[in-house]
mmCIF file of the N, C-alpha and C atoms, coordinates in Angstrom:
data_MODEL
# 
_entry.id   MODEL 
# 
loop_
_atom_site.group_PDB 
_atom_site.id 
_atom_site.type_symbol 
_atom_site.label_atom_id 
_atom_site.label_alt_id 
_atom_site.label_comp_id 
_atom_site.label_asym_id 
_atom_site.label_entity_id 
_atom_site.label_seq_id 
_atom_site.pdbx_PDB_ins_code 
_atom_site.Cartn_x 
_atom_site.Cartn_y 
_atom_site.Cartn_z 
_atom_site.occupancy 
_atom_site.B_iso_or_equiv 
_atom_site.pdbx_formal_charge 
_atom_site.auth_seq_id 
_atom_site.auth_comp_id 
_atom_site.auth_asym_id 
_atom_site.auth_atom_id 
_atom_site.pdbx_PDB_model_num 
ATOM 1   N N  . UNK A 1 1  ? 75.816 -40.475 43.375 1.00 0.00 ? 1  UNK A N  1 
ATOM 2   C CA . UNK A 1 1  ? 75.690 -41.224 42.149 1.00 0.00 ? 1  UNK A CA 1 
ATOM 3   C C  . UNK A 1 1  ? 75.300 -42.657 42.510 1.00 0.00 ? 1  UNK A C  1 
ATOM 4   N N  . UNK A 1 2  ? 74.494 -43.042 41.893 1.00 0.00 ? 2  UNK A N  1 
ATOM 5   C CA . UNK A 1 2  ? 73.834 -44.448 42.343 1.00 0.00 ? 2  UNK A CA 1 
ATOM 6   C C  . UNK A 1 2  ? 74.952 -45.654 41.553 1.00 0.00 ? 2  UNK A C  1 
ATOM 7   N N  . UNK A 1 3  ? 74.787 -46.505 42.251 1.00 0.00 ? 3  UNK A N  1 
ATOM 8   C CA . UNK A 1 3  ? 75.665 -47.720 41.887 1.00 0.00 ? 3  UNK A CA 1 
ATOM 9   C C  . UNK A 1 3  ? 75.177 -48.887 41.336 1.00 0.00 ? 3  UNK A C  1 
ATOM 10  N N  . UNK A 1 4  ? 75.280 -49.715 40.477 1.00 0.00 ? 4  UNK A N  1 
ATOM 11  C CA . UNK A 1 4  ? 74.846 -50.583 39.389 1.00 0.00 ? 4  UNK A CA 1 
ATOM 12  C C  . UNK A 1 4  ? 75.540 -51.770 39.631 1.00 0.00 ? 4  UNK A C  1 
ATOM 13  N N  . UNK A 1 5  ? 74.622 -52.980 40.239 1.00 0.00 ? 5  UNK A N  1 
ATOM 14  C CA . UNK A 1 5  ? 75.581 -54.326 40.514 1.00 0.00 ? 5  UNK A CA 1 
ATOM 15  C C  . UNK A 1 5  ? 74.919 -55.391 39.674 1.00 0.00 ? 5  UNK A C  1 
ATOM 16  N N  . UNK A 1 6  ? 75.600 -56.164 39.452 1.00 0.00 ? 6  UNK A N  1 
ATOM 17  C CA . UNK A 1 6  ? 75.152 -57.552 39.072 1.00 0.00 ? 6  UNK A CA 1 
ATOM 18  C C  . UNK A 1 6  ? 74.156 -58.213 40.240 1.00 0.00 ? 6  UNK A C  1 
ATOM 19  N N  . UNK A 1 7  ? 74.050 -59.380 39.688 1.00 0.00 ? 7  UNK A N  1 
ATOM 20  C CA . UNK A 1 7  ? 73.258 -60.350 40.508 1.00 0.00 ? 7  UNK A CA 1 
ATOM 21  C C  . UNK A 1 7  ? 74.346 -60.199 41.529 1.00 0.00 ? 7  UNK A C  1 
ATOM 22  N N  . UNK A 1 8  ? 73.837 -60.487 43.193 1.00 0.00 ? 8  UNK A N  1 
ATOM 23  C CA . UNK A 1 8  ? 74.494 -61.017 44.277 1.00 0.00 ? 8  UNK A CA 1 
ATOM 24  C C  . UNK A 1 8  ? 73.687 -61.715 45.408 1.00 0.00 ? 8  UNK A C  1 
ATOM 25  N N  . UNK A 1 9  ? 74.504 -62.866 45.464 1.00 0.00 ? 9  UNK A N  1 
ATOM 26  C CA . UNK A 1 9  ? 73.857 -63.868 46.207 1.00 0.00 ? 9  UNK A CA 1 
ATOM 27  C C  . UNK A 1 9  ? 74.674 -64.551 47.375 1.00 0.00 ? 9  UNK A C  1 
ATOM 28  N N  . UNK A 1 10 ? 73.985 -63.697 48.838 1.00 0.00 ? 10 UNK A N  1 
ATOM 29  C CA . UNK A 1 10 ? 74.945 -63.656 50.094 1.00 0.00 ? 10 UNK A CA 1 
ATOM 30  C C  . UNK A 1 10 ? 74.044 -64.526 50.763 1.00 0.00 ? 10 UNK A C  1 
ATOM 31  N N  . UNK A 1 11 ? 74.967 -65.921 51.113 1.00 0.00 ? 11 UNK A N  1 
ATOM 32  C CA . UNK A 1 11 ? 74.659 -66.745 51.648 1.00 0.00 ? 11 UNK A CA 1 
ATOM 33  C C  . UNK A 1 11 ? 74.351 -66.804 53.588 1.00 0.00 ? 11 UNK A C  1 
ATOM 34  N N  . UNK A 1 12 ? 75.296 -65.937 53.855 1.00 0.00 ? 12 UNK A N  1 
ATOM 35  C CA . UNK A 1 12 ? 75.185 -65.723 55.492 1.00 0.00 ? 12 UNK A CA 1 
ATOM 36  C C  . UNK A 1 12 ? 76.062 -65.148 56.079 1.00 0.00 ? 12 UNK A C  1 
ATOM 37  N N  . UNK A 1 13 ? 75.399 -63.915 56.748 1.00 0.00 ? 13 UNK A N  1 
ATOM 38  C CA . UNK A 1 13 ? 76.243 -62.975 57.128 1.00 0.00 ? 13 UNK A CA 1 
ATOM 39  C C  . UNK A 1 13 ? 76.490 -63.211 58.791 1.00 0.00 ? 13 UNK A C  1 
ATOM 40  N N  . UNK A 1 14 ? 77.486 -63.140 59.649 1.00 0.00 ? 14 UNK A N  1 
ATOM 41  C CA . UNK A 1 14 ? 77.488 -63.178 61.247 1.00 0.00 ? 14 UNK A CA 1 
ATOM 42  C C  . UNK A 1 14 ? 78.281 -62.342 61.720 1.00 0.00 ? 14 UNK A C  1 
ATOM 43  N N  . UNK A 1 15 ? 77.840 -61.150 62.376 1.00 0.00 ? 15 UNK A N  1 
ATOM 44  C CA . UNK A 1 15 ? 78.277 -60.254 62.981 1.00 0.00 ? 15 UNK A CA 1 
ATOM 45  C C  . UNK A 1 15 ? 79.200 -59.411 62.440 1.00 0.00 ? 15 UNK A C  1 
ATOM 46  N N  . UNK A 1 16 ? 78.745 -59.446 60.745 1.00 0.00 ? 16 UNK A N  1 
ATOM 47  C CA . UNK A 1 16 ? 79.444 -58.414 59.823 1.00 0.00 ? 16 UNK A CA 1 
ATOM 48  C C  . UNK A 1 16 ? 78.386 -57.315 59.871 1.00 0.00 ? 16 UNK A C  1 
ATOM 49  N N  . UNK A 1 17 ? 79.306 -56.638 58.431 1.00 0.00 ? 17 UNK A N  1 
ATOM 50  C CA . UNK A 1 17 ? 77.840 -55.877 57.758 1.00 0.00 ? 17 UNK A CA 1 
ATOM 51  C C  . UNK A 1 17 ? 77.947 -56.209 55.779 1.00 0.00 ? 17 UNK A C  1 
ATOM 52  N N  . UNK A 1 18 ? 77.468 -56.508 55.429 1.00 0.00 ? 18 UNK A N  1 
ATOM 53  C CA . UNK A 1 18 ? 76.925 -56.340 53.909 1.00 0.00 ? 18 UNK A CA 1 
ATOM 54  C C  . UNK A 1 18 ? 76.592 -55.547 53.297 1.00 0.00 ? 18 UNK A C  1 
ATOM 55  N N  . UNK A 1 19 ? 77.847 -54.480 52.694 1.00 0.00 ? 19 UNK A N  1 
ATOM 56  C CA . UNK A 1 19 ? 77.650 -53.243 52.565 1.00 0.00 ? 19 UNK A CA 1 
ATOM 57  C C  . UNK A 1 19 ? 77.632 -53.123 50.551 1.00 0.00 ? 19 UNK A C  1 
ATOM 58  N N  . UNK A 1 20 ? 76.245 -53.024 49.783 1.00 0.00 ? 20 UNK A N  1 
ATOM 59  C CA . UNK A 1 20 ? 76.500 -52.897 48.716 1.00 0.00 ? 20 UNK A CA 1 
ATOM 60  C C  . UNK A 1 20 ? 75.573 -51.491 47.943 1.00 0.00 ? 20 UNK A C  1 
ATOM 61  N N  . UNK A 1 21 ? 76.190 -50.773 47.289 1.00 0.00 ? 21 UNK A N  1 
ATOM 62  C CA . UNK A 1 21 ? 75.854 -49.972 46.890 1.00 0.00 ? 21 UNK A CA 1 
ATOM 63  C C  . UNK A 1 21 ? 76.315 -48.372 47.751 1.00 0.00 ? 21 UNK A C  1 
ATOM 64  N N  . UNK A 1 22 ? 75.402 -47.428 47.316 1.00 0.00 ? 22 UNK A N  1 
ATOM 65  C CA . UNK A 1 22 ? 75.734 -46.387 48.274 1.00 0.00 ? 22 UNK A CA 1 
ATOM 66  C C  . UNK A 1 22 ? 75.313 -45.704 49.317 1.00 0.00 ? 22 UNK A C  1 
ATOM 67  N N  . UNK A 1 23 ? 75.947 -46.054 50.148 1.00 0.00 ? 23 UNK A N  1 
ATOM 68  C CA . UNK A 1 23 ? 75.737 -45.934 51.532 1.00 0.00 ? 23 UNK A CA 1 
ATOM 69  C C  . UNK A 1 23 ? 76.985 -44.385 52.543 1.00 0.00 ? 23 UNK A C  1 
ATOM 70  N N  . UNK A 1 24 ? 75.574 -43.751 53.087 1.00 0.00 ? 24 UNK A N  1 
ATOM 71  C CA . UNK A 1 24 ? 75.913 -42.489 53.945 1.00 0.00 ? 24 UNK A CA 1 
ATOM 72  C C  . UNK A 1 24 ? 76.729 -42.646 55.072 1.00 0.00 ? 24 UNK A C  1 
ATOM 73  N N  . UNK A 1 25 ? 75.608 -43.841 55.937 1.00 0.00 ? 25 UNK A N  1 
ATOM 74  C CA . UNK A 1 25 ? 76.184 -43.720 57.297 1.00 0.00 ? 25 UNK A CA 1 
ATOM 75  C C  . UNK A 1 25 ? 75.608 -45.159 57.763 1.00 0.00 ? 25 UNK A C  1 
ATOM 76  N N  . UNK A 1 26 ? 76.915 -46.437 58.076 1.00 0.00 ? 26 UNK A N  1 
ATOM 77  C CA . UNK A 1 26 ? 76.516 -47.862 58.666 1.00 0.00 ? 26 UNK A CA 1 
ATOM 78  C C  . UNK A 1 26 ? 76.851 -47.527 59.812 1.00 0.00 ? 26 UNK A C  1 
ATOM 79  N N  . UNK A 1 27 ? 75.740 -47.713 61.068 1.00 0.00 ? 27 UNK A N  1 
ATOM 80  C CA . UNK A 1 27 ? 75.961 -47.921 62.156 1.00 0.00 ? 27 UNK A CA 1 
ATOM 81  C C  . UNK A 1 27 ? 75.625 -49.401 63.316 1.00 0.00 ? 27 UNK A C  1 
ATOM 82  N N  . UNK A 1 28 ? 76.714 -49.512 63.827 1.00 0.00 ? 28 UNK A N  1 
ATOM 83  C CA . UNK A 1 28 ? 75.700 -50.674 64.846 1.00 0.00 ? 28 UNK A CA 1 
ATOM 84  C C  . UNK A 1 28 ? 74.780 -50.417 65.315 1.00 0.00 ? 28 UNK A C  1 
ATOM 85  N N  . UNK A 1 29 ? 73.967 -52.020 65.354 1.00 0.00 ? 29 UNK A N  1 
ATOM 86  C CA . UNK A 1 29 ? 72.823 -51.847 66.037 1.00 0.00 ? 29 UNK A CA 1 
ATOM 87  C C  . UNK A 1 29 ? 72.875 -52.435 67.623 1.00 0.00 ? 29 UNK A C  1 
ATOM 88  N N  . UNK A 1 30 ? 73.656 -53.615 67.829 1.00 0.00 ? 30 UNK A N  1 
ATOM 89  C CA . UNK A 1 30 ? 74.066 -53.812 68.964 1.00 0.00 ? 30 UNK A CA 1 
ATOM 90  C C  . UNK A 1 30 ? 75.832 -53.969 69.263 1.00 0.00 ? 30 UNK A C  1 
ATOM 91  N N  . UNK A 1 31 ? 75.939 -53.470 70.453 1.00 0.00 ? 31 UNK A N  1 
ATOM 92  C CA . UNK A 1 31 ? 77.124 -53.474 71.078 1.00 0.00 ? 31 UNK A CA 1 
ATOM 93  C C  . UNK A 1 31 ? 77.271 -54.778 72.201 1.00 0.00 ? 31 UNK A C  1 
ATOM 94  N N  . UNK A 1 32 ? 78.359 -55.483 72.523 1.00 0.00 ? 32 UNK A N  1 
ATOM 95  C CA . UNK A 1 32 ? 78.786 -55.966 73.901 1.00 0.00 ? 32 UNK A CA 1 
ATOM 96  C C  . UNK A 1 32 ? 80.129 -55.810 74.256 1.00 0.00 ? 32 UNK A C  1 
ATOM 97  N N  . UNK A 1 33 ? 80.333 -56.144 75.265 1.00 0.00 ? 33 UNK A N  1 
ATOM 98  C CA . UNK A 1 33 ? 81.653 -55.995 76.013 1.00 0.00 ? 33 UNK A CA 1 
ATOM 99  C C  . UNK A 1 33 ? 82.214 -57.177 77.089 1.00 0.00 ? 33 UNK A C  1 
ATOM 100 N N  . UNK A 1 34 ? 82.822 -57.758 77.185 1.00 0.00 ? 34 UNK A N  1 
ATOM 101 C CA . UNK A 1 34 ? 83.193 -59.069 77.451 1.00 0.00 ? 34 UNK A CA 1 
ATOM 102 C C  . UNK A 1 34 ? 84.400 -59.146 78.085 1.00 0.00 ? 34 UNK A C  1 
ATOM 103 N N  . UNK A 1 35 ? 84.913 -59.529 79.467 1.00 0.00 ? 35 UNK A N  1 
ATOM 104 C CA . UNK A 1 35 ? 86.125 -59.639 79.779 1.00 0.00 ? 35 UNK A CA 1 
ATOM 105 C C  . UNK A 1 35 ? 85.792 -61.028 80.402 1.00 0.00 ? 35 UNK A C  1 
ATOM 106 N N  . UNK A 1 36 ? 87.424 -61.286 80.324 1.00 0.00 ? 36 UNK A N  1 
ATOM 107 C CA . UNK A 1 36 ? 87.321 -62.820 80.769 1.00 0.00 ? 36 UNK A CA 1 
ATOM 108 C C  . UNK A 1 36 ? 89.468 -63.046 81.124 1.00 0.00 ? 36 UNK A C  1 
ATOM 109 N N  . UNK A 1 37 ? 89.101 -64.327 82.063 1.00 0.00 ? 37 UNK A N  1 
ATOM 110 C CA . UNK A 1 37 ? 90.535 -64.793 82.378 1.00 0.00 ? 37 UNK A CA 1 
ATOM 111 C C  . UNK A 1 37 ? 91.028 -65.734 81.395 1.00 0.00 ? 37 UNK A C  1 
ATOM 112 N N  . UNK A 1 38 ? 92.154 -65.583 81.711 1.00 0.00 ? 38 UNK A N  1 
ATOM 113 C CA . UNK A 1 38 ? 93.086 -66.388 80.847 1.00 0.00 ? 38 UNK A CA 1 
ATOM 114 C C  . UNK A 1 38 ? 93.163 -67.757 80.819 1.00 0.00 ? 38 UNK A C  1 
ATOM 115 N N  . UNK A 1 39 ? 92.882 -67.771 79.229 1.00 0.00 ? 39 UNK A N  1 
ATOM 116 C CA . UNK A 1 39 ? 92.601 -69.153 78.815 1.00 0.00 ? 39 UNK A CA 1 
ATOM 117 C C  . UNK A 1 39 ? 91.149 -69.376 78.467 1.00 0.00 ? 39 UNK A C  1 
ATOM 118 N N  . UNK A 1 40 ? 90.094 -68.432 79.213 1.00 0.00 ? 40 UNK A N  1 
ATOM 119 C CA . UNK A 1 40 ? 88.745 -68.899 79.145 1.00 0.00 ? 40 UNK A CA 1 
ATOM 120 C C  . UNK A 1 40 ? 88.349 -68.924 77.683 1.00 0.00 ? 40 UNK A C  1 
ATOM 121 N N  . UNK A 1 41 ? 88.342 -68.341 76.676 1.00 0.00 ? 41 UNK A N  1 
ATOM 122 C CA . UNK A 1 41 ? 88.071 -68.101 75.082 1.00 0.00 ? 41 UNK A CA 1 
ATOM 123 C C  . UNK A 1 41 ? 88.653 -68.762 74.283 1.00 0.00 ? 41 UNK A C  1 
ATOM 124 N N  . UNK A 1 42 ? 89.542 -69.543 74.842 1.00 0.00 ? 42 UNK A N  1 
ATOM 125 C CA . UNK A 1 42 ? 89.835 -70.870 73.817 1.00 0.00 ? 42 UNK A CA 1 
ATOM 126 C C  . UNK A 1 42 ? 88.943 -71.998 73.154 1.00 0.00 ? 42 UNK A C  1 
ATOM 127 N N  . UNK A 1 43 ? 89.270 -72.109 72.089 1.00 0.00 ? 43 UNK A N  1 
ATOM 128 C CA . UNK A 1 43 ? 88.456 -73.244 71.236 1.00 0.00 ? 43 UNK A CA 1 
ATOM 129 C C  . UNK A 1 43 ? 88.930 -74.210 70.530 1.00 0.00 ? 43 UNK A C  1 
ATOM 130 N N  . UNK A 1 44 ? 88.363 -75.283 70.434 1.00 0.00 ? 44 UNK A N  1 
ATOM 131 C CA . UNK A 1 44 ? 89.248 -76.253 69.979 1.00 0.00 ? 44 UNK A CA 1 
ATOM 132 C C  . UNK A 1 44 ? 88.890 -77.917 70.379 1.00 0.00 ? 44 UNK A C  1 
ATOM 133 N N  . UNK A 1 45 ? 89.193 -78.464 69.754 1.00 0.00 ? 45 UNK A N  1 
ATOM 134 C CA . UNK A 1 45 ? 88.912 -80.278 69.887 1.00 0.00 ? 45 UNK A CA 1 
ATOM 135 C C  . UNK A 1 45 ? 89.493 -80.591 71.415 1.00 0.00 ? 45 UNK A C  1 
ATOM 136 N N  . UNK A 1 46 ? 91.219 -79.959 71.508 1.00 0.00 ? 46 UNK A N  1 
ATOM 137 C CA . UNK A 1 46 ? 91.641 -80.342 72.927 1.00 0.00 ? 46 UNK A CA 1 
ATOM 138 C C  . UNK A 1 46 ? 92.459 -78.893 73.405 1.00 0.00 ? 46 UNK A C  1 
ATOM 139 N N  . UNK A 1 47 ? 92.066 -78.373 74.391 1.00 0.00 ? 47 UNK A N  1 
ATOM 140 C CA . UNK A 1 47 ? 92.976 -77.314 74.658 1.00 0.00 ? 47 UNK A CA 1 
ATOM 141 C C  . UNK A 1 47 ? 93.353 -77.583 76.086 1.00 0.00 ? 47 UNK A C  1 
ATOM 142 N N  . UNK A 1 48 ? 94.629 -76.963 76.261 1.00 0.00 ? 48 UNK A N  1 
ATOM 143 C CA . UNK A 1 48 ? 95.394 -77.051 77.770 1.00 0.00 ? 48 UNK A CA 1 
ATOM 144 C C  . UNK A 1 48 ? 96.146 -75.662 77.873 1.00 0.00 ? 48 UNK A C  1 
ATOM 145 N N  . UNK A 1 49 ? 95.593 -75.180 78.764 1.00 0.00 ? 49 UNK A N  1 
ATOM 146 C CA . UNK A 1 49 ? 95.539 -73.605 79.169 1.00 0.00 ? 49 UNK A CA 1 
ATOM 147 C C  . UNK A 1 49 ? 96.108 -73.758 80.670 1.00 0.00 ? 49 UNK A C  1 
ATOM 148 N N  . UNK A 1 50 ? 97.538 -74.058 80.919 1.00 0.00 ? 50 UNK A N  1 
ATOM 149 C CA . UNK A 1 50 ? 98.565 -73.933 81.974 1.00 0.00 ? 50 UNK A CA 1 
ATOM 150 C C  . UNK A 1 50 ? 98.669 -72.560 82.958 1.00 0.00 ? 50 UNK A C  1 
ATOM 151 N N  . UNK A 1 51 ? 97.759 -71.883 83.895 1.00 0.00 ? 51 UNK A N  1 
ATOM 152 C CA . UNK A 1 51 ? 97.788 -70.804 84.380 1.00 0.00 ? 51 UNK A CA 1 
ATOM 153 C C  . UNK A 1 51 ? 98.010 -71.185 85.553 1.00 0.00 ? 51 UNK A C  1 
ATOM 154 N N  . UNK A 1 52 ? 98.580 -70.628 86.514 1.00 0.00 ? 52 UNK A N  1 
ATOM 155 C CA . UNK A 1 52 ? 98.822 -71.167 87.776 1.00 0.00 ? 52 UNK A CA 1 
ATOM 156 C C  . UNK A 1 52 ? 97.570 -70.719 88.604 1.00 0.00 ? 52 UNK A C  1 
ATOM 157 N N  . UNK A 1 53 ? 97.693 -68.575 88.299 1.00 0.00 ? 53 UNK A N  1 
ATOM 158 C CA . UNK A 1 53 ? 96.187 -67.983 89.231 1.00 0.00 ? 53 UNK A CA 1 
ATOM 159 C C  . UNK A 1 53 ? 96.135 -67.326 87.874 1.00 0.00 ? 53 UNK A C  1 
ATOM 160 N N  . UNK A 1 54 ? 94.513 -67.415 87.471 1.00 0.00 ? 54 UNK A N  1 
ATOM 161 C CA . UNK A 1 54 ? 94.130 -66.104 86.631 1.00 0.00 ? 54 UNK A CA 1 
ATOM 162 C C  . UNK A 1 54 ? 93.092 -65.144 87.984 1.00 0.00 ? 54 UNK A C  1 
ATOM 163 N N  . UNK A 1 55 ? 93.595 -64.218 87.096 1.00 0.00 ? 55 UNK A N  1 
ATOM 164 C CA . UNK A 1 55 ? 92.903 -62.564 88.273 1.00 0.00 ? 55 UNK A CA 1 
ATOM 165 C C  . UNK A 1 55 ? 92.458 -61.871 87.131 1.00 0.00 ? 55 UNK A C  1 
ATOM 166 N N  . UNK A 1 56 ? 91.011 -61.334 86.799 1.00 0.00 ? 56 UNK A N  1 
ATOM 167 C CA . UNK A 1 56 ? 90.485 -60.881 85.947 1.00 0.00 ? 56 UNK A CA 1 
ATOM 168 C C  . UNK A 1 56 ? 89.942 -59.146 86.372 1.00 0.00 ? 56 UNK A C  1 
ATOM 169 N N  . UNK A 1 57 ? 90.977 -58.631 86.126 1.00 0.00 ? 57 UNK A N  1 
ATOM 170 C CA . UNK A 1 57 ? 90.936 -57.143 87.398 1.00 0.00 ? 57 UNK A CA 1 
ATOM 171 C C  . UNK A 1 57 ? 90.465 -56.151 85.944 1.00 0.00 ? 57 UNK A C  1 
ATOM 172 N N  . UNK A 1 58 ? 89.044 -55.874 86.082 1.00 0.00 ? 58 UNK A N  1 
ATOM 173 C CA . UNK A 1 58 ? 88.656 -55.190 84.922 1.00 0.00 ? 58 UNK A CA 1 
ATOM 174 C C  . UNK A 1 58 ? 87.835 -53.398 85.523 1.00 0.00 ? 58 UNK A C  1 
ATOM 175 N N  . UNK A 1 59 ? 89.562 -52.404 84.829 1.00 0.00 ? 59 UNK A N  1 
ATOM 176 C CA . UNK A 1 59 ? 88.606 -50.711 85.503 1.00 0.00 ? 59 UNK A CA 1 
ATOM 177 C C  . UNK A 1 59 ? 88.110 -50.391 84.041 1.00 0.00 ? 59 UNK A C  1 
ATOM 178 N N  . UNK A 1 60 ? 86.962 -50.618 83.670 1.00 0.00 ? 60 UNK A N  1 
ATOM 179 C CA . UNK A 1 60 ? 86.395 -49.452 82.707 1.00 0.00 ? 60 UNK A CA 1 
ATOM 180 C C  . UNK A 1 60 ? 86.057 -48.582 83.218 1.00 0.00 ? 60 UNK A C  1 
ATOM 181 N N  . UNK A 1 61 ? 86.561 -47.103 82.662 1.00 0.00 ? 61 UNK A N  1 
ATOM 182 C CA . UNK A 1 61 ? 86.871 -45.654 82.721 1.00 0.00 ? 61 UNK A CA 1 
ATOM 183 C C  . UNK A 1 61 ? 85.575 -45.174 81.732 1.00 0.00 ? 61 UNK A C  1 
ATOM 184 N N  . UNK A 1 62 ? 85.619 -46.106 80.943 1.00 0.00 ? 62 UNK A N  1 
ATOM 185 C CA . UNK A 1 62 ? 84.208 -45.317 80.048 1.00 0.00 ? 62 UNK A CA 1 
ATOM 186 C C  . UNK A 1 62 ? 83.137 -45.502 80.409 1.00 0.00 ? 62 UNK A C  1 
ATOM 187 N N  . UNK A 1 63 ? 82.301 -44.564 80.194 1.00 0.00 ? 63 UNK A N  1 
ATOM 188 C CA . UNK A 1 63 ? 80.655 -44.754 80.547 1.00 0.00 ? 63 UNK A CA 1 
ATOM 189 C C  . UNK A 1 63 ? 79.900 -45.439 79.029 1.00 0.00 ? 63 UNK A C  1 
ATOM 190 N N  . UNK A 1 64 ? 80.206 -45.007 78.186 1.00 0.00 ? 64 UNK A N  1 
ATOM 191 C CA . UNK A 1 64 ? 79.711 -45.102 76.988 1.00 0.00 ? 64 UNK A CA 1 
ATOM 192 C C  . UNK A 1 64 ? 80.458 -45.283 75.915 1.00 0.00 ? 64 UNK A C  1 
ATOM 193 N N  . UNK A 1 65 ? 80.627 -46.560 75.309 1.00 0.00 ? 65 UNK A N  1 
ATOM 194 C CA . UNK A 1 65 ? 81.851 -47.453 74.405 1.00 0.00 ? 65 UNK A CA 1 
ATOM 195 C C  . UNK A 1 65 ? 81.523 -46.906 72.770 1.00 0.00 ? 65 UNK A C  1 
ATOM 196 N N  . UNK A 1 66 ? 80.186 -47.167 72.652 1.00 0.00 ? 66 UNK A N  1 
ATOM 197 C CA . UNK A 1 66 ? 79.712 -47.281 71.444 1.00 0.00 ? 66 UNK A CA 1 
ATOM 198 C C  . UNK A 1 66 ? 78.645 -46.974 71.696 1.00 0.00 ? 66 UNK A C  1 
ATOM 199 N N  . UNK A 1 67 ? 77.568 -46.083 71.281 1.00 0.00 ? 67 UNK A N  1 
ATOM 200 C CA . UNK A 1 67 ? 76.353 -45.466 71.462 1.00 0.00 ? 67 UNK A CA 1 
ATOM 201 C C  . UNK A 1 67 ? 75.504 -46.151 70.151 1.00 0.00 ? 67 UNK A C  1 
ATOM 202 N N  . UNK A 1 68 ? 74.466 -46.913 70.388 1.00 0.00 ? 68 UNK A N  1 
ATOM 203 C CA . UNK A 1 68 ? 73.576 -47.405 69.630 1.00 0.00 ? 68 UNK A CA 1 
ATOM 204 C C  . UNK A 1 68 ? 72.128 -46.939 69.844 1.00 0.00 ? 68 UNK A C  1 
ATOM 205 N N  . UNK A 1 69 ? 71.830 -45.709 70.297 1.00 0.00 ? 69 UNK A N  1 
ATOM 206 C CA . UNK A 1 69 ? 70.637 -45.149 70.620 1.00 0.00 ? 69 UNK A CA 1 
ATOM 207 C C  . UNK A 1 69 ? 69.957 -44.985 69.451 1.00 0.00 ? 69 UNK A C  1 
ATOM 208 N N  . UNK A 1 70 ? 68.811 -44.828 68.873 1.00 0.00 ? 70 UNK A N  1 
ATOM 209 C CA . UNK A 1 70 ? 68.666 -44.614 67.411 1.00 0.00 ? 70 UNK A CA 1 
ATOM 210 C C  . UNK A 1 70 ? 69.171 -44.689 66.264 1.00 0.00 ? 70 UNK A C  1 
ATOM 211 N N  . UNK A 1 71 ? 69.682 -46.269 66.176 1.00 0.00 ? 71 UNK A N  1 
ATOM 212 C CA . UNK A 1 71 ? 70.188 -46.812 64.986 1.00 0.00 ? 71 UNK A CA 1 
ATOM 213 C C  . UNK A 1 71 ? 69.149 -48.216 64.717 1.00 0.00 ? 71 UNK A C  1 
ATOM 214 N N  . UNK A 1 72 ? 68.446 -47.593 63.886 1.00 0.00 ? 72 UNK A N  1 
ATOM 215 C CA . UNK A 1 72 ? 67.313 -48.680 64.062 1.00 0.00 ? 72 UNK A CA 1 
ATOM 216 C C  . UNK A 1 72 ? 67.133 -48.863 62.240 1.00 0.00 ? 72 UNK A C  1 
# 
C-alpha cells in the first residue's frame, strides 16, 4: 500500500538513513571498522585521558562484518 506524506524538508542527513514512505529492503552502502586505544576518540575543548600503558590487542574472528556487495 503506498504511503501519502506531506511536504518534507530534510535539511542534512550524516551517516543515517532517511527512510520515508514504503520501503522493502534499506541496506548499507558503506561499512568501516575502527579500533583504537584508550582515550584516543575523545572530543572536546580540553580533554585529559590518564592511562598509564594503552595496548590495543585487536583478534577479529570474522572475515565478513557486513556485506555491501551489490547495494548500489
Amino acid at each position: 500500500m503506498p504511503a501519502f506524506i506531506g511536504p518534507v524538508q530534510i535539511f542534512n542527513v550524516n551517516g543515517g538513513v532517511a527512510h520515508i514512505g514504503d520501503t522493502v529492503v534499506i541496506s548499507p552502502k558503506t561499512n568501516t571498522k575502527t579500533t583504537s586505544g584508550a582515550g584516543s576518540n575523545s572530543v572536546g575543548a580540553i580533554v585529559f585521558a590518564a592511562t598509564l600503558a594503552s595496548a590495543n590487542n585487536t583478534l577479529d574472528t570474522n572475515l565478513i562484518d557486513q556485506p555491501t556487495i551489490g547495494n548500489n
